[in-house]
Every structure is written in structure tokens, then in C-alpha cells.
C-alpha positions in Angstrom: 3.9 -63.9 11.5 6.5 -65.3 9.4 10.3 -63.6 9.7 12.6 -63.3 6.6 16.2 -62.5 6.9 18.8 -61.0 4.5 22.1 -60.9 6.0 24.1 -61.3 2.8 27.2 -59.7 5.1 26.7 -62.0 8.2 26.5 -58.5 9.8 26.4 -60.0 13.5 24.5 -57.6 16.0 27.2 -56.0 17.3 28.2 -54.5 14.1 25.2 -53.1 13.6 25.5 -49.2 13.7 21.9 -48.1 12.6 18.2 -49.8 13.1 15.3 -48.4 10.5 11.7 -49.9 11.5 9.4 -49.4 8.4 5.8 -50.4 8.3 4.1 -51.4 4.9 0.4 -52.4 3.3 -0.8 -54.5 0.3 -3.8 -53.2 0.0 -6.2 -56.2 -2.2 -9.7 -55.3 -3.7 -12.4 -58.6 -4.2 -11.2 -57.6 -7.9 -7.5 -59.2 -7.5 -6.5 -55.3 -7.6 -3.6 -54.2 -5.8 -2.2 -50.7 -4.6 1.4 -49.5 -5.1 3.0 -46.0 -4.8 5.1 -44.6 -6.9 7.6 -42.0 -6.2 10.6 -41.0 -8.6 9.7 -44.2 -10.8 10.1 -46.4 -8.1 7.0 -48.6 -7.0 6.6 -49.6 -3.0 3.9 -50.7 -1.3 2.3 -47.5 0.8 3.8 -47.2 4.2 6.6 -45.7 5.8 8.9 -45.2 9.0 7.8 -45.8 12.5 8.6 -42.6 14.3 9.7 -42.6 18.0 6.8 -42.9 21.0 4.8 -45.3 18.1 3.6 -48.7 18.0 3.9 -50.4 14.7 0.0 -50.0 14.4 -0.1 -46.3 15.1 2.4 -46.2 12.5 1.1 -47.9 9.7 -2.5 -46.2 10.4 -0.7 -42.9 10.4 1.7 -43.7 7.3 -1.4 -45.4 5.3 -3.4 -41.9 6.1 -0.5 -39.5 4.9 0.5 -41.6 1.3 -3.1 -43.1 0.6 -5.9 -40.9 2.2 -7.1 -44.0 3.7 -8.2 -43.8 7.5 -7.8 -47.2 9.0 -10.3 -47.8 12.0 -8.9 -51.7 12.9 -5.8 -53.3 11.6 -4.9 -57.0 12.0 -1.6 -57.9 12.8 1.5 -57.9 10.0 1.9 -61.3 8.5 5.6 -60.6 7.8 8.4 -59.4 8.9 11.5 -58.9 6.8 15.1 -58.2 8.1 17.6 -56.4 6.0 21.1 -56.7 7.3 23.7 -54.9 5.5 27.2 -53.3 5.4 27.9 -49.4 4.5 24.5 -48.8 3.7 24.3 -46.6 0.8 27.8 -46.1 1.3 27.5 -44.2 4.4 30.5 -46.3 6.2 27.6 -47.0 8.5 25.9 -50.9 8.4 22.1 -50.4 8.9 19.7 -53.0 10.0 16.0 -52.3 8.1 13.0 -54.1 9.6 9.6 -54.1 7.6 6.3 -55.1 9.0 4.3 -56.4 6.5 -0.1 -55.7 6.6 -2.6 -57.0 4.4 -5.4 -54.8 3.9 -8.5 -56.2 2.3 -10.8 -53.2 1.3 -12.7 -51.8 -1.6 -11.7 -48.4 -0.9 -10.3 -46.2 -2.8 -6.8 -43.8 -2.1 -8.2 -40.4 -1.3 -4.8 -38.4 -2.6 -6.9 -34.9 -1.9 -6.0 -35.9 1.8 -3.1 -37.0 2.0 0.6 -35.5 3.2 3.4 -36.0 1.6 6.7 -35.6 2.4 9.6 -33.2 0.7 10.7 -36.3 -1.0 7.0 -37.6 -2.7 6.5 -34.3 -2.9 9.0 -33.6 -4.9 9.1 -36.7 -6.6 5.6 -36.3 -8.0 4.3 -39.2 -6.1 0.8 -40.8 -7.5 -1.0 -44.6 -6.4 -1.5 -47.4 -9.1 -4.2 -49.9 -9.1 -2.8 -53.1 -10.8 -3.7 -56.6 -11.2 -2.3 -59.0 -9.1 -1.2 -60.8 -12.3 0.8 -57.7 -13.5 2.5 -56.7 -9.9 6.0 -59.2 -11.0 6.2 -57.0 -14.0 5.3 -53.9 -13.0 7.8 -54.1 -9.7 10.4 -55.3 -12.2 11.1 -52.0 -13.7 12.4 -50.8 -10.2 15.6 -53.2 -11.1 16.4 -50.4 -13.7 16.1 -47.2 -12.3 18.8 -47.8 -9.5 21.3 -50.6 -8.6 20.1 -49.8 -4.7 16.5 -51.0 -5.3 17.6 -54.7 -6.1 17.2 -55.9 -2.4 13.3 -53.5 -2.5 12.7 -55.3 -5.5 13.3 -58.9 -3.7 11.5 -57.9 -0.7 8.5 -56.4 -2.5 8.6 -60.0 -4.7 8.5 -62.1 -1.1 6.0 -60.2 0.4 3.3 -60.7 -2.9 4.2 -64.6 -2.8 3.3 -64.5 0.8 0.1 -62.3 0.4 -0.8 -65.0 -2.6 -1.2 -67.6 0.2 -3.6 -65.4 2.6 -6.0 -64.6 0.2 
């Protein structure tokens, strides 16, 4: 698994006041068709926080189920694992450290949103699932830069983890 880290603040770990473990999926079709959700305009890759008592697995099969409608049976391991190190957060006066465990899903399936659960925030945020070419993902994610200042470093990381998926398949 290859490890990427952004610590634009040289944050050491002592001055870390918050950890975030987030688990996320590039789902790829044998069409060169990728998944991304959308919520409030903003495109991710499916996936979400680990939860206490969970193993990164049990979280991403959990996550995957609740945004996608997808029921994982097996998982291979993530193939990345990006590190986010930075001062006042969101200016909270609190510097967070955000880990994200990168899974590539090879599948032909398709989301099932009739079984999913969202959250109050896709809820609200009338969440939906595009299928895109691989070849329009840079452009697609792109738009993110212009709907908040705060989704630069998302943007980066989604851009990393699409060169790295690239190489596996």
C-alpha cells in the first residue's frame, strides 16, 4: 500500500489535537466507468468515517452499503493511504490529522440508491451517484475547486488517488 503525506504545517504529532480515519472506493466498470458521489455539488469517491469498535474493512463495507446500495462480500486491501496534516482545521483552533484508506473496486454492478441510508447531511444535500469516464474524472472533480476554498486539499487527494488507480488497472 503506498502512503502519501500532506503536512503543509509540519504539524509534528504532538500538536495534533484531532485524528479522522475515513475509508473510500473507486469503483471501475470493464467500461473505464467510474463512480463518484455527489453531495452539495461536491464530488467524492463513496465512502465515509470509520466509527469506533470497526476495522477499516467493516467500515468501507458498511459505508459502500449506506451511500451506494452496494453489498460487498470480499474486499482486497486499500492500495493507498493518504495523510492530511493540518493546522485549525476549518478554523476550529483545533489541528486535525485525516487519514484515508484508499479501495479499488472492480465490479459491474450498479449503485442500488433504493437501499441506501443517508445521513442528515446527503440527505439534505440531495445526494445522487455519477457514472463518468475515466477520461472525464480530472474535469469533472475540477469543479469541486469552485464551490469552496476548503475542498482544494479533497480536490488534490481525489487527483492522487485516480493517478494511482490508473497504474492498477
Amino acid at each position: 500500500m503506498k502512503r502519501i503525506i500532506y503536512n503543509e504545517d509540519n504539524l509534528k504529532n504532538s500538536d495534533i489535537d484531532e485524528k479522522v480515519v475515513r475509508v473510500k472506493g473507486i469503483f471501475v466498470n470493464s467500461n473505464n466507468e467510474i463512480l463518484l458521489s455527489c453531495c452539495e455539488d461536491l464530488y467524492q469517491f463513496p465512502g465515509g468515517h470509520v466509527e469506533i469498535g470497526e476495522t477499516l474493512i467493516e467500515a468501507f463495507k458498511r459505508e459502500i452499503e449506506e451511500e451506494i446500495g452496494i453489498k460487498l462480500n470480499s474486499v482486497d486491501e486499500p492500495f493507498l493511504h493518504i495523510i492530511h496534516c493540518t493546522k485549525n482545521y476549518r478554523n476550529t483552533g483545533k489541528n486535525r490529522q485525516n487519514e484515508i484508506y484508499y479501495y479499488l473496486v472492480k465490479t459491474e454492478e450498479e449503485p442500488h440508491l433504493e437501499k441506501t441510508h443517508f445521513d442528515e447531511y446527503e440527505a439534505l444535500g440531495n445526494y445522487k451517484v455519477d457514472k463518468i469516464k475515466l477520461s472525464e474524472f480530472k474535469l469533472k472533480v475540477s469543479k469541486n475547486e469552485f464551490n469552496m476554498k476548503e475542498t482544494l486539499g479533497l480536490t488534490k487527494e481525489m487527483l492522487t488517488a485516480y493517478e494511482e488507480v490508473l497504474e492498477l488497472i
